[in-house]
N, C-alpha and C positions, 0 to 999 in steps of 0.2 A: 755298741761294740758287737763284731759278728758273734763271738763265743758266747757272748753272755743272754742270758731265758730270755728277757728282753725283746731283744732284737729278732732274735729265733721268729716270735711270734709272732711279728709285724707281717701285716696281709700285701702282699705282693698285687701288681696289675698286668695288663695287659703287655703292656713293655718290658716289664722284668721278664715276663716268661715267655717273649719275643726274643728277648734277646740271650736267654738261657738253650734257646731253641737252635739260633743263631750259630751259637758257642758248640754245640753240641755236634752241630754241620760240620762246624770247621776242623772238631776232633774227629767225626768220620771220614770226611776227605784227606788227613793225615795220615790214617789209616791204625786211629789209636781205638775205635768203636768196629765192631762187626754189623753188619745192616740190621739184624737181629736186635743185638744191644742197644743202635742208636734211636730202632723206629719204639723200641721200648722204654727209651729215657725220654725221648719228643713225647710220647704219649702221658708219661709221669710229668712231665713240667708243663705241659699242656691243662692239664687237670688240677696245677700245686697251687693252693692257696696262702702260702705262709713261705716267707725264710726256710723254714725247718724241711719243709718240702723238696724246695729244690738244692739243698746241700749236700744231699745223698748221692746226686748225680754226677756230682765235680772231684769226690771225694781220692778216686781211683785216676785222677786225670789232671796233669800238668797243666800250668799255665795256657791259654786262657783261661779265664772266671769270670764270671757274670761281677759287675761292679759293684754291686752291692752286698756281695758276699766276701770281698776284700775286708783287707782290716785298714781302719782307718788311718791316716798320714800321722807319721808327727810332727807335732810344730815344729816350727823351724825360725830363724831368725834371720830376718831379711835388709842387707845392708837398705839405706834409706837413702832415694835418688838425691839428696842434698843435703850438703855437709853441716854440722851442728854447729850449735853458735861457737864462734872464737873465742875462748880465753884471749886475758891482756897479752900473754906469752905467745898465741899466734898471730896477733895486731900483726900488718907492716910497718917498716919504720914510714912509709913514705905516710905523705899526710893526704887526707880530702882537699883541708884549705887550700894547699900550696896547689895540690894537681887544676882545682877546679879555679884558680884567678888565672893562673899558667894559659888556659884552654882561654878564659875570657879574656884577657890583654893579648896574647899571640895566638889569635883561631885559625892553627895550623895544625892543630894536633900535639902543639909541644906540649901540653896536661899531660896528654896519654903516653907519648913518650917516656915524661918522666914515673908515669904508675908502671911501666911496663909493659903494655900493650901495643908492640912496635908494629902488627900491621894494620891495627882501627888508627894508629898514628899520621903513616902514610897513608891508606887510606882518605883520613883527613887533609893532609897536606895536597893530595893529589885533587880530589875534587875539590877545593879551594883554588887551588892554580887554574884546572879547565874552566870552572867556569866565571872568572877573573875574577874572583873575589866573594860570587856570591854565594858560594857554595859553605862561606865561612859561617852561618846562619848554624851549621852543623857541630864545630865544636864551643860555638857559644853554649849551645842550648845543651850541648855534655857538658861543660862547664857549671854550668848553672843545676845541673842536675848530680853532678860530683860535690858542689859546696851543700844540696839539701840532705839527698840518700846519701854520701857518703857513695864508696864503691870496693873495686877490691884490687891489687894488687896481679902484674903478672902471673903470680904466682899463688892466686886465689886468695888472700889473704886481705883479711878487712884492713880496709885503710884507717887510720888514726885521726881522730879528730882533731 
């Protein structure tokens, strides 16, 4: 933590005081340092070996700070890109069974029709029609993979076994 003895006395390198140096430009070109003040704090952090060194220099001077003289983040809790497993209460009524024989007796798409997903349904229908039939290779094999994985519902919801 930056306040804490600790921290203070971690030896800084070459980049920290590159880029304290840095920080320090850009509060003389704002016009918050006098050339005096500023070739006097370059000279101090030029020289600083520690945290504790170069703190002195930022102390009298707004945002920016050198990164490592910030104070650490708080955690935070991060939605998660995929949704948790479904309780029986989010199931859909529809079934896997019924969508994936659906897809394999009529390889048109009616499976996904009935789970909801009306345009992988057309979709299907459509390249089935262009290419007279053989395009139906395609909701067999969703069929056939709706009766093993299971899938989910238009409306994202696991399907029911």
């Amino acid at each position: 933590m930056p306040g804490d003895p600790d921290s203070e006395i971690l030896r800084i390198g070459t980049a920290e005081r590159e880029e304290a140096c840095r920080l320090l430009g850009d509060h003389f070109s704002d016009g918050r340092l006098t050339a005096a003040e500023y070739e006097e704090r370059v000279a101090t952090a030029l020289a600083a070996h520690t945290r504790a060194d170069i703190r002195p220099l930022f102390t009298d001077l707004p945002a920016p700070r050198p990164v490592y003289l910030l104070p650490p983040l708080e955690p935070r809790a991060y939605a998660l890109p995929y949704a948790p497993p479904a309780t029986e209460l989010e199931r859909s009524e529809k079934s896997r069974i019924v969508a994936g024989v659906l897809q394999i007796l009529i390889p048109v798409g009616t499976g996904r029709f009935y789970t909801g997903h009306t345009s992988m349904a057309v979709a299907q229908l459509l390249v089935t029609l262009f290419t007279l039939g053989a395009g139906a290779l395609w909701p067999l094999i969703d069929g056939i993979l709706l009766l093993v994985n299971g899938g989910y519902d238009g409306k994202g919801r696991p399907l029911r076994d």
